[in-house]
C-alpha positions in Angstrom: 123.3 -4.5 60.0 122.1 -0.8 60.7 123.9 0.8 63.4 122.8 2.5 66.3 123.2 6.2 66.5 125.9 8.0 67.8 125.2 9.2 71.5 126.8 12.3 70.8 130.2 13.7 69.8 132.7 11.6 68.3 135.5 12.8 66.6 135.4 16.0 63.9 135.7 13.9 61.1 133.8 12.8 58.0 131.8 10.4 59.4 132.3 6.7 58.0 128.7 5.3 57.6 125.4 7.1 57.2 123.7 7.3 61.2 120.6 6.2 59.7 121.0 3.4 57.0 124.7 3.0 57.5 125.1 3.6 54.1 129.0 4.4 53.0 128.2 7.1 50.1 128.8 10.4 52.3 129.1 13.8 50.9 129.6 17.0 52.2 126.5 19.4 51.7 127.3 22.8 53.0 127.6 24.5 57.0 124.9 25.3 59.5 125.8 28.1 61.8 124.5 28.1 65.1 125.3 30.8 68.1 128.5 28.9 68.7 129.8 27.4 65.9 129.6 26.2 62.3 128.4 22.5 61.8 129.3 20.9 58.4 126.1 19.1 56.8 126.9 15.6 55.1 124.3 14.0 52.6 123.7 10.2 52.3 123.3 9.3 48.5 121.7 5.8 49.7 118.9 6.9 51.5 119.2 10.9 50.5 119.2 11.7 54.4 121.0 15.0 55.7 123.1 14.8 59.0 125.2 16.6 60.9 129.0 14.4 61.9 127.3 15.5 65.8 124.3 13.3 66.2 122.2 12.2 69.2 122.6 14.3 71.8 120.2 17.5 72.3 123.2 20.5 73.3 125.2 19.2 70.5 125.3 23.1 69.4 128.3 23.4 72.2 131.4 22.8 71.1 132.9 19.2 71.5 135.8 20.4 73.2 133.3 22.0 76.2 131.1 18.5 76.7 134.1 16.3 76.8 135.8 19.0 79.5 132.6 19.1 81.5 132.4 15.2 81.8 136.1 15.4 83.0 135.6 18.0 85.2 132.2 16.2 86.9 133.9 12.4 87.2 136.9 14.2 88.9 134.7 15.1 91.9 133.1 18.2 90.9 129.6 19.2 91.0 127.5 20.1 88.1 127.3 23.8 89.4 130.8 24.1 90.0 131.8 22.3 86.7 129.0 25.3 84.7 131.1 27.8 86.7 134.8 26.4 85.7 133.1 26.0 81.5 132.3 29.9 82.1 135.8 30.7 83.3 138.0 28.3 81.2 135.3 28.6 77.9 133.4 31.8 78.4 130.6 30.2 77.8 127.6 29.4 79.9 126.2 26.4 79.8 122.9 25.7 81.7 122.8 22.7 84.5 120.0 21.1 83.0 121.9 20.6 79.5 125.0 19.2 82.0 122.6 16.8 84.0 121.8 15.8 79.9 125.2 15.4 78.7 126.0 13.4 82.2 123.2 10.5 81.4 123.4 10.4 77.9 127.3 9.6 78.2 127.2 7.2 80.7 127.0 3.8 78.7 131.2 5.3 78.2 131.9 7.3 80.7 131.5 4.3 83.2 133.4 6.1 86.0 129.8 6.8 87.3 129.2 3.6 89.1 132.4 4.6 91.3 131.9 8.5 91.5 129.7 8.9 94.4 132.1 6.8 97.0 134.9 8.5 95.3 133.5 11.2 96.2 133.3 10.8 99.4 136.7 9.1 100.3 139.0 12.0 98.1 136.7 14.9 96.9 137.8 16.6 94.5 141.6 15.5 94.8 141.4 12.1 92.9 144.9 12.5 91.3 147.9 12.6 92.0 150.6 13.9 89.5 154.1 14.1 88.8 156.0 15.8 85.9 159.0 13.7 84.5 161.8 15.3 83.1 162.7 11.6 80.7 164.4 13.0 78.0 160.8 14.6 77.3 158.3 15.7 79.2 156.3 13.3 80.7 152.8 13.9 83.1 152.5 10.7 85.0 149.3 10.8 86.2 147.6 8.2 89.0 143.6 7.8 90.1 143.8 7.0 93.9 140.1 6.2 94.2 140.2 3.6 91.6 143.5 2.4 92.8 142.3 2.0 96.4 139.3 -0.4 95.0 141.3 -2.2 92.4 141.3 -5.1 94.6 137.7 -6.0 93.4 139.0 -6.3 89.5 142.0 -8.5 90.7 143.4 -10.7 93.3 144.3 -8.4 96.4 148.2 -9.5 96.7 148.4 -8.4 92.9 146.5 -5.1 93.1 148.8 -4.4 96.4 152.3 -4.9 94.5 150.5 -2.6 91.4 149.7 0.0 93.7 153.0 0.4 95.7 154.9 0.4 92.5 152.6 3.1 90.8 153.2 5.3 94.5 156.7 4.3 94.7 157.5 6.7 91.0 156.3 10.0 93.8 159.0 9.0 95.9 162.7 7.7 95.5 162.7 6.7 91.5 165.6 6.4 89.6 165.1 8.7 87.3 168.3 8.8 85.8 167.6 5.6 84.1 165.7 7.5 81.6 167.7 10.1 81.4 170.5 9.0 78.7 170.8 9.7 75.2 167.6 6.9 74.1 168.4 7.4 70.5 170.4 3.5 69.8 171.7 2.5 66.7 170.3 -0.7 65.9 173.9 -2.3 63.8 175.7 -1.0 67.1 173.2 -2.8 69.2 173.2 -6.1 66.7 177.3 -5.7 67.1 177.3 -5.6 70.6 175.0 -8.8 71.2 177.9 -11.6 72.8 178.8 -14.4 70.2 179.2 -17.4 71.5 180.6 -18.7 68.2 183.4 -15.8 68.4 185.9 -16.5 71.4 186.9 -12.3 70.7 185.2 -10.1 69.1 186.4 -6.0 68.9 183.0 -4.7 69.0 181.9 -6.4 72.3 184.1 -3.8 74.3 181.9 -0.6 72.7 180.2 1.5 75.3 176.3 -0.2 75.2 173.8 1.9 74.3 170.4 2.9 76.0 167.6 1.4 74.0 164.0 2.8 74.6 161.2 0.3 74.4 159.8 2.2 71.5 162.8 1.4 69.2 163.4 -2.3 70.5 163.1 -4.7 67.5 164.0 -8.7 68.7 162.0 -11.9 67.1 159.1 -13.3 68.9 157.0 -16.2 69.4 154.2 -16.6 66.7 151.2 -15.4 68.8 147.0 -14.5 68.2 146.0 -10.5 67.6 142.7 -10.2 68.3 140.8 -7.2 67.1 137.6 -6.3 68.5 135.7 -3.1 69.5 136.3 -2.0 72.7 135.5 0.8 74.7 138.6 2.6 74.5 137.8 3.3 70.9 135.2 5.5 72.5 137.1 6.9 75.3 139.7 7.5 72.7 136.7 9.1 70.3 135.7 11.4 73.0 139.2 12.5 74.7 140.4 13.6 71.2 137.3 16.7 71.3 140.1 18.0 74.2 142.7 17.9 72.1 143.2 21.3 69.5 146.7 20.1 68.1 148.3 17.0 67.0 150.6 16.6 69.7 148.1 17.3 72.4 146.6 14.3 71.4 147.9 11.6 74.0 147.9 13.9 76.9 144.0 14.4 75.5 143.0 10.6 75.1 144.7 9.5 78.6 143.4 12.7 80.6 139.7 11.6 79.4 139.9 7.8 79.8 141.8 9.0 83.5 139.1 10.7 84.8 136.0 8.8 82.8 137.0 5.3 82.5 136.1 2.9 85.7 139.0 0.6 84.6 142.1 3.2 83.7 144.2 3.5 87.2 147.4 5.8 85.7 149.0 6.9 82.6 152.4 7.6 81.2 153.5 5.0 83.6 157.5 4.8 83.7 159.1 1.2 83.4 162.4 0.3 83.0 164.0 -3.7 82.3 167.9 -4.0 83.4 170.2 -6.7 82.0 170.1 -9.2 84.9 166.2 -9.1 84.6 166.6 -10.3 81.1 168.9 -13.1 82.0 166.5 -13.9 84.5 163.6 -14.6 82.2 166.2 -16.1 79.8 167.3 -18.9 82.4 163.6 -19.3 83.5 163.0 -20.8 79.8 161.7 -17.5 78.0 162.5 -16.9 74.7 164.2 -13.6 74.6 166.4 -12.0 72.3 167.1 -8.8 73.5 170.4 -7.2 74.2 171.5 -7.8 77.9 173.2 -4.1 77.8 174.3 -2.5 81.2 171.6 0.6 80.4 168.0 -0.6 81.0 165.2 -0.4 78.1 163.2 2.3 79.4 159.9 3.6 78.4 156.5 4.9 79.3 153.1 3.1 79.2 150.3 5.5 78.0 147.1 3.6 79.8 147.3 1.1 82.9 144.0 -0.2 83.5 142.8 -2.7 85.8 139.6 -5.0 84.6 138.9 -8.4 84.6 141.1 -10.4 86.8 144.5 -9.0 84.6 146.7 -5.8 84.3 146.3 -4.3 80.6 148.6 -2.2 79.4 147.6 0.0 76.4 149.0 2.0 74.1 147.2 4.8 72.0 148.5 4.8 68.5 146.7 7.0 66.1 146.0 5.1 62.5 145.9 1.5 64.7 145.4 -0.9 62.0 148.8 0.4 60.2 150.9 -0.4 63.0 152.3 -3.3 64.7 153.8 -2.2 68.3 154.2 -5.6 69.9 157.5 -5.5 70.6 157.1 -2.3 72.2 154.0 -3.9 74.4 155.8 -7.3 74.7 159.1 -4.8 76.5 156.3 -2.9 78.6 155.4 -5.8 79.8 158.2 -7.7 81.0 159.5 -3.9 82.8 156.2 -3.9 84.7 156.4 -7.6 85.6 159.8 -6.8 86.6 158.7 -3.8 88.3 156.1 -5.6 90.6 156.9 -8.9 91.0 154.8 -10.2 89.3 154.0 -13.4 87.1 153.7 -12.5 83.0 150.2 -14.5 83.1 148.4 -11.9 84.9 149.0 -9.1 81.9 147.7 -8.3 78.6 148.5 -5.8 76.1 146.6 -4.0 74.1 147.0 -0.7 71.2 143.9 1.1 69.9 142.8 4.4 68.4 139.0 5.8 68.0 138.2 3.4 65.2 140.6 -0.3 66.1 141.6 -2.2 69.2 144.1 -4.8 69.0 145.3 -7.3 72.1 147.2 -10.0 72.8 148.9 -11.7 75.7 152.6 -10.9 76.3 153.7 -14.2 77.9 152.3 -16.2 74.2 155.1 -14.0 72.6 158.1 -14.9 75.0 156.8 -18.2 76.4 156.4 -21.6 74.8 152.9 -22.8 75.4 153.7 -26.1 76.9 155.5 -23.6 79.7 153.3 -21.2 80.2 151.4 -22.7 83.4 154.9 -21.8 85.2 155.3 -18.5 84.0 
């Protein structure tokens, strides 16, 4: 089936599929300068059509970087004049309103933030965000949207958009941040050693110091559950955010600060969650199947994207090269910690990893939770 054409930057890339009859035989056919930049050309030997990766959009001859920034910059409360004026400063190049006023409504079947901007607007101006740097081992900028997490009771039940909003306050206050503070690095025979055996009455190892685990590097069996893959619109959040991003390692900060600011769903990023010992044996003696270590240092980590859609919490995780990867346990432990966190039921999340070409989801409680228990959970 022919797809339909791009509506303007994706990612700098060789494009996967010929814009006009999706045709897979792509080769590169020289550069087109413009006053800005240098566009590569690509050829279509199925239909013999020449493109540019940068379709759809008249002002494409600006570089990614600057539309994706001016989006940002007008869905976080600016106006188009003042976003021109910030391009100038930060870019040093002028951009005209009338090509911003272009970029706005050609972007807006993704940039969905739109339908909330104007009483955003309003209620917080231009101070949408609140931030706050964690020193977790690593740097971390925990980032929160308080317009969309003061209307988050229209996307879920008001009691659980209430506990998800004093928990995602409660990390600018008094949070223990020394939970994330030890050495994270475990190793996993230590770990496997230190697990209590109830078929050994004494056991040498069981007195070692536990070690801190990061949800990252948890590894524990689960129960056999559905992935589904679909497209979703964080593959072109994720597509779009990337433009910001000029290194590899700028490349999380990049997706989460675009879906933050553009998404109508995404409510914080590089959320901090943390899932002690007696909270395992508290899912363990409510019937959950759970295999994790019951150490006396809590699995820590950080969740890249919270959004808030459809009745349930999702918690996502960007993950460049998606389809190679399989982070469940990683999600399932994200889950549980934000449950925990909460007070909250596992039914009411789902999980989720993506990049700018896959989306993969599933829900947490079908990997910890029998299915003729799950009504309970």
């Amino acid at each position: 089936m022919k797809r339909a054409r791009s509506l303007g930057p994706t990612i700098q890339s060789k494009p996967d599929f010929c814009p006009t009859c999706d045709g897979r035989r792509i080769i590169k056919r020289g550069l087109r300068k413009n006053c800005f930049r240098r566009l590569q050309i690509y050829s279509c030997k199925d239909c013999g059509g020449y493109f540019v990766s940068l379709v759809g959009l008249k002002g494409v001859k600006y570089p990614p970087r600057v539309i994706a920034r001016t989006l940002c910059l007008y869905n976080l409360g600016h106006t188009q004049e003042e976003a021109a004026r910030r391009i100038a400063t930060e870019h040093r190049i002028t951009v005209p309103r009338r090509t911003i006023s272009h970029w706005i409504s050609g972007y807006r079947p993704i940039t969905t933030f739109h339908r909330l901007r104007n009483v955003s607007v309003r209620a917080f101006g231009g101070r949408m965000l609140k931030e706050r740097t964690l020193e977790h081992q690593q740097t971390y900028e925990y980032k929160v949207h308080l317009s969309k997490l003061a209307l988050t009771a229209g996307a879920v039940p008001p009691d659980v958009a209430a506990k998800v909003k004093n928990y995602l306050l409660s990390v600018f206050g008094d949070f223990p941040d020394d939970f994330f503070r030890d050495d994270p690095t475990a190793n996993p025979d230590r770990q496997a050693r230190s697990v209590p055996d109830a078929n050994l009455s004494t056991n040498p190892v069981q007195s070692a110091e536990p070690v801190a685990m990061r949800s990252s590097k948890s590894h524990f069996e689960i129960l056999p559950l559905v992935r589904t893959e679909k497209q979703n619109l964080a593959n072109d959040l994720a597509a779009l955010g990337l433009l910001l991003a000029g290194k590899n390692r700028e490349r999380h900060p990049a997706v989460q600060d675009f879906m933050l600011a553009n998404d109508s769903c995404t409510v914080a990023c590089e959320v901090p969650v943390y899932l002690t010992a007696q909270e395992i044996a508290y899912y363990k003696s409510r019937g959950f199947f759970l295999t994790l270590p019951e150490s006396s240092k809590p699995i820590t980590g950080h969740i890249d994207v919270v959004q808030v859609r459809n009745g349930l919490i999702y918690l996502l995780d960007y993950k460049p090269n998606a389809r190679q990867i399989d982070p469940v346990n990683q999600l399932v432990v994200y889950a549980l910690a934000f449950a925990s966190r909460t007070r909250l039921p596992l039914k009411v999340f789902k999980c989720a990893w993506f990049d700018e070409k896959d989306y993969f989801e599933f829900f947490p409680l079908h990997a910890v939770k029998a299915k003729s228990a799950q009504a309970s959970a």
